[in-house]
Each structure stands twice: as structure tokens, then as C-alpha cells.
C-alpha positions as CSV (number, residue, x, y, z in Angstrom):
1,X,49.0,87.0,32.0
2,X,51.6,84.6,30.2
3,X,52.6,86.5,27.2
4,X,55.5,88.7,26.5
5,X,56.6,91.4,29.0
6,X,55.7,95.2,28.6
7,X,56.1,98.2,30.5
8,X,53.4,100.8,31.1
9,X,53.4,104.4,31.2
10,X,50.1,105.8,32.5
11,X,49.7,109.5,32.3
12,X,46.3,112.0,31.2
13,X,48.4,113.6,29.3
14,X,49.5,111.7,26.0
15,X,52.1,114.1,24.8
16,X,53.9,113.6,27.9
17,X,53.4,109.9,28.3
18,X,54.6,109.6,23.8
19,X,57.9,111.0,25.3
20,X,58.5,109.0,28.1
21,X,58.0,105.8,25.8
22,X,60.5,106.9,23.0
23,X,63.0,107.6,25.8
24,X,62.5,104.3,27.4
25,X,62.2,102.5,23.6
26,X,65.4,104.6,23.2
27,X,67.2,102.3,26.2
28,X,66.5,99.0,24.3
29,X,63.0,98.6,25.9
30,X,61.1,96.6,23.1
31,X,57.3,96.8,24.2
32,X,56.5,100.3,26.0
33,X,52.8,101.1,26.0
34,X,51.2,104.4,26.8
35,X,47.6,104.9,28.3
36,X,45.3,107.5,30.5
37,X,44.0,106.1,34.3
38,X,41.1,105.1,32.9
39,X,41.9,102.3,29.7
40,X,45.3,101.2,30.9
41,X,44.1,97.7,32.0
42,X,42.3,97.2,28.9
43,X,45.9,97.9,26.7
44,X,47.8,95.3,28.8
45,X,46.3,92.3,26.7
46,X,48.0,88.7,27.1
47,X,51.4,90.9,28.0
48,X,52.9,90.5,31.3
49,X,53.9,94.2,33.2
50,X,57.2,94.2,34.0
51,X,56.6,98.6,35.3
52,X,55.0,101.3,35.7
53,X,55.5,104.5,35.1
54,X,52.8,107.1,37.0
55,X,52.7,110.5,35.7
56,X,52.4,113.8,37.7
57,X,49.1,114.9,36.4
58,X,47.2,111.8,38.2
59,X,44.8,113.2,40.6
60,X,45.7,111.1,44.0
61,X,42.5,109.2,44.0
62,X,43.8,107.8,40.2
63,X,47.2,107.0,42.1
64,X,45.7,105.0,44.4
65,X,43.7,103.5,42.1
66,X,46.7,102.2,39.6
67,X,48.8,101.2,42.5
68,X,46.4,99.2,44.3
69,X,44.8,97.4,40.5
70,X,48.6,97.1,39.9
71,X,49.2,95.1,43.3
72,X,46.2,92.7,42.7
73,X,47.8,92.0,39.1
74,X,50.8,90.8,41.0
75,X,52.3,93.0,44.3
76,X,56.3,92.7,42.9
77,X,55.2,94.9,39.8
78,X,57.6,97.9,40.0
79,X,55.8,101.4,39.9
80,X,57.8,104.4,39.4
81,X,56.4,108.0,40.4
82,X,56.8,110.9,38.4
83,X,57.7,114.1,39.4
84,X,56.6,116.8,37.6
85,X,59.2,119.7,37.7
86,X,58.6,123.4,39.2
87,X,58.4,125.6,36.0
């Protein structure tokens, strides 16, 4: 991947994921992209990943997933877990 950086923000829920993105857009972020477990490797394009942002509503077995297709894109990638709060 050699073109511009971008951070990622992978959650089944869109709503949620929309949010995260404006508030990270919101902290002078330029590119923040938003996609489910299942097409986020397909939005990453000729852009670099500089994060990642895991949402609460992955199931584990989607965790592992991302985290481990994350690592093989490049292991220094920084992932950031989610935690959804007790309502």
C-alpha cells in the first residue's frame, strides 16, 4: 500500500461507526473510513492504515479475524478496542 494514510473504523453497526469518524474528522484527522467486518479490506484501496478502531458489537471470532488480517497487512498497525458502555 503506498498511497496516502487513513484510519479505519470497523463496526456492524454504521450509526455508531458515522459517529466515531466525525469525532475523529473533528481532531484534524483528514481520511477516516467506516466499514462492517466483512468489506473493510475492500474500502482500504491504495491508502496506507495508520489505525484501527474495533467496535463493541464484533462477535470475537470477527475480532480475531480483523486483528490477525490487520497484522499480515503490517504488525505495527495500531488497533484500538472499543468498549461499549453498561446502559
Amino acid at each position: 500500500m503506498n498511497g496516502e494514510g487513513m484510519i479505519m473504523v470497523i463496526n456492524r453497526e454504521i450509526t455508531d461507526a458515522e459517529n466515531l469518524k466525525e469525532l475523529i474528522e473533528f481532531m484534524d484527522e483528514p481520511d477516516v473510513c467506516t466499514s462492517t467486518p466483512a468489506e473493510w479490506r475492500s474500502r482500504i484501496g491504495q491508502s496506507r492504515l495508520d489505525a484501527v478502531f474495533v467496535g463493541p458489537d464484533l462477535s470475537e471470532g470477527e475480532i480475531r479475524t480483523v486483528v490477525g488480517d490487520v497484522g499480515k497487512l503490517d504488525p505495527n498497525i495500531p488497533i484500538v478496542m472499543l468498549h461499549g458502555g453498561d446502559q
